[in-house]
C-alpha positions in Angstrom: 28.6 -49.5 -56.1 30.6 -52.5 -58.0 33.3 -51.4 -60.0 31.5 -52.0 -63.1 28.7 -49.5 -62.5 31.1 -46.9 -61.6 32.8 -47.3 -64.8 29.1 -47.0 -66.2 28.8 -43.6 -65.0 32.1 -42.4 -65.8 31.4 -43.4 -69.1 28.2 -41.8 -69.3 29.4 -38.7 -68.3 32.6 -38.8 -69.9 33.8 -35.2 -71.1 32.5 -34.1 -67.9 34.8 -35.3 -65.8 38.4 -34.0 -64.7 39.0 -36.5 -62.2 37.6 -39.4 -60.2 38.1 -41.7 -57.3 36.7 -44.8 -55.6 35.9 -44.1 -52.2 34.6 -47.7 -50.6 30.9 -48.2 -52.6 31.3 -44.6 -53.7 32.6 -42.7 -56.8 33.9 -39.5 -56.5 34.1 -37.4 -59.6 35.9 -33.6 -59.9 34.2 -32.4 -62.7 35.1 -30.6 -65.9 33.3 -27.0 -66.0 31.0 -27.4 -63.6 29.2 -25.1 -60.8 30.0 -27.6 -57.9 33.1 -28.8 -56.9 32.8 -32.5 -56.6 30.2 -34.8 -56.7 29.9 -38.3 -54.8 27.5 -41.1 -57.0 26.6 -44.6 -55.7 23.7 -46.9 -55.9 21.1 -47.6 -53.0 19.1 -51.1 -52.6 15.6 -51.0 -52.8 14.4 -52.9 -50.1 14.7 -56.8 -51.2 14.3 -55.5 -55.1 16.5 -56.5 -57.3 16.3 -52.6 -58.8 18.5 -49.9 -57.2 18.5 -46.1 -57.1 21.1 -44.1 -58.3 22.2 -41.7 -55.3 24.0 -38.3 -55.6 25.6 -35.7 -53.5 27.5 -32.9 -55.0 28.9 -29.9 -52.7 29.8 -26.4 -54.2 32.0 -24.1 -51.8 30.9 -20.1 -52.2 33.0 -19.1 -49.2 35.7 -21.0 -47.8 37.6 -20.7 -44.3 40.0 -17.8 -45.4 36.9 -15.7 -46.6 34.3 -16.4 -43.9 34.2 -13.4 -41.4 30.9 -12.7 -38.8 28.9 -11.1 -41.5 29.1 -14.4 -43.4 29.0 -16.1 -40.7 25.6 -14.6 -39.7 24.7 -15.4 -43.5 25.3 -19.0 -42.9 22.6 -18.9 -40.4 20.0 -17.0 -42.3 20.5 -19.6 -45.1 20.0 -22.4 -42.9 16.7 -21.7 -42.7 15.9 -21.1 -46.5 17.0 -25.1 -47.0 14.3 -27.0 -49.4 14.0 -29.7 -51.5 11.4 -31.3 -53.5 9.8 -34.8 -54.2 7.9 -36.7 -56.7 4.7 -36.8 -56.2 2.3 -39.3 -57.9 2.0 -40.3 -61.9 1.8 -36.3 -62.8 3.7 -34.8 -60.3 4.0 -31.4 -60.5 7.3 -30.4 -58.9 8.1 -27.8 -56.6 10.7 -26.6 -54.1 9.3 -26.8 -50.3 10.6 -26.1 -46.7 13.0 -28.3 -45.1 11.7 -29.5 -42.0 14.0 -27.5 -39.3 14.4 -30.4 -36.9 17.0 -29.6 -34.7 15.5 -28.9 -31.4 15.9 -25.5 -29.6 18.8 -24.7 -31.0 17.0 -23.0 -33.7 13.5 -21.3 -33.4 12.7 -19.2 -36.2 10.0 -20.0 -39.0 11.4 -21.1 -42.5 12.4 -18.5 -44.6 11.0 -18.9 -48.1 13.0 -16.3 -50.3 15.3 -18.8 -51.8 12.4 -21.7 -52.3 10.9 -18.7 -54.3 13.7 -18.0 -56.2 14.0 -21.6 -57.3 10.2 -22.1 -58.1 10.2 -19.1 -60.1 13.3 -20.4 -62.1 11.6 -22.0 -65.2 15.0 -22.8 -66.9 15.7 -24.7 -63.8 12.5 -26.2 -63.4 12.0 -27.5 -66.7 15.3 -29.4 -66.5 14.9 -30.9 -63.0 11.5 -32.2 -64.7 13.9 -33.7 -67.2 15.8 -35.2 -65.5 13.1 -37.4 -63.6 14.4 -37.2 -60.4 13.0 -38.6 -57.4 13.8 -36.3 -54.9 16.3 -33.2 -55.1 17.1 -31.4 -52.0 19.8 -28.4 -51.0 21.2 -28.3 -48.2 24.2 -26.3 -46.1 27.4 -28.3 -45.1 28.1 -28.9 -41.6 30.4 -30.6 -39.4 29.1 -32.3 -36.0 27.3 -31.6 -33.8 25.3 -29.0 -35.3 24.8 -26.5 -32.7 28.5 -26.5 -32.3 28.9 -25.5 -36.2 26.2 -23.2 -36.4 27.4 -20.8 -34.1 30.7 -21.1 -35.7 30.6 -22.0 -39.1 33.7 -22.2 -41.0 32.6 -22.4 -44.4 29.3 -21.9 -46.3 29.4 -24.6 -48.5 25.9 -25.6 -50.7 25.4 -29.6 -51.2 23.1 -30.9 -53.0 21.5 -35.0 -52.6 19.8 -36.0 -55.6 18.1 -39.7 -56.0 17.6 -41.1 -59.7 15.1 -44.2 -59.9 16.6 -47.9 -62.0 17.2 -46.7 -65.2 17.9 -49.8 -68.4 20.9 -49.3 -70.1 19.6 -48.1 -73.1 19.0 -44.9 -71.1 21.2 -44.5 -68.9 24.3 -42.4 -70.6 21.1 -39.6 -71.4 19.1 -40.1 -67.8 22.8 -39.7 -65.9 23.8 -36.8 -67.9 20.3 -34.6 -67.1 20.9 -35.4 -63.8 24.1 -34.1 -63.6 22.3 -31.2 -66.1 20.0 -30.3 -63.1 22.5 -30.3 -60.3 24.5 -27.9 -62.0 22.0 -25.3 -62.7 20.9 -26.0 -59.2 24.5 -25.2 -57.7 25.0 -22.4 -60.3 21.6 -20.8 -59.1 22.4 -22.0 -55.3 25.9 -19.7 -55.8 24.6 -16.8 -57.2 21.6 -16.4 -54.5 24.4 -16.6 -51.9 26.6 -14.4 -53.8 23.8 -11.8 -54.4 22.6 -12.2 -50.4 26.1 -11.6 -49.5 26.4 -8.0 -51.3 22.9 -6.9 -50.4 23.7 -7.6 -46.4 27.3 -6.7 -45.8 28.0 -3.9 -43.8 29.9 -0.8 -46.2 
């Protein structure tokens, strides 16, 4: 991202914003008030257009290393399998949270788990302003270090991240497009955080 489109979004989301960094063609913003921690924003070529997509990844810790024990550990690897995410289908879409493909070989074996993509689908307050928003694609995911395997067995964090994509949006729009965007990913992370939170007290041991 050239330095003038980063300056674009930090002006469009100014107020929001505690702090913020270039990071090679990234931007990395530590937001004011928010329900993730940081969120990373650059643009993404399409194809030989001229037009480019407006990428975003925000991560939002729950449990960091000094909290994780085996019960959360354990809860890390039921959540991996309630990952989803959701993409825009056709002129009308009508959006909704599915599975994550689990592609990671034998390592893992069990079926998707669809309490959380429930959860999310049920959320109309959520729903209603991802549809804002106009994303293209919104998926959640948990954070992991390579190789996989290695991390799954011991994780040592449980972290949400969430990787949003925004289609070319003019100028005119932009300041109002970028801040539902950012609208959505919050109540996503805020919703992501209190599943986890609410999983967590149900399945500890006394």
């Amino acid at each position: 991202m050239s330095a003038a489109g980063k300056d674009a979004v930090i002006r469009a989301l100014a107020g929001r914003v505690k702090d913020c960094r270039r990071l090679g063609d990234k931007l990395l913003i530590v937001p004011k008030g928010a329900s993730f921690d940081e969120l990373y924003v650059w643009r993404h070529r399409l194809g030989f257009s001229a037009d480019q997509n407006l990428e975003f990844l925000s991560m939002a810790t729950i449990f960091d290393q000094n909290a994780m024990d085996q019960s959360r550990k354990e809860l890390y690897r039921r959540l991996r399998f309630m990952e989803c995410g959701l993409k825009r289908r056709g002129f009308i879409p009508k959006l909704y949270f599915r599975a994550l493909e689990i592609y990671h070989g034998e390592l893992f074996l069990r079926e998707h788990d669809a309490t959380l993509m429930n959860c999310l689908n049920g959320n109309e307050t959520l729903m209603e302003s991802i549809r804002k928003s106009g994303l293209e694609e919104l998926y959640a995911f948990l954070y992991f270090d390579p190789p996989i395997a290695k991390y799954y067995e011991n994780p040592s964090k449980i972290c949400w991240t969430v990787r949003a994509t925004k289609g070319p949006m003019s100028a005119l729009v932009f300041k109002k497009g970028a801040n539902r965007v950012f609208d959505a990913i919050d109540l996503l992370s805020s919703q992501l955080k209190a599943f986890t939170v609410q999983l967590d007290h149900e399945t500890r041991p006394p």
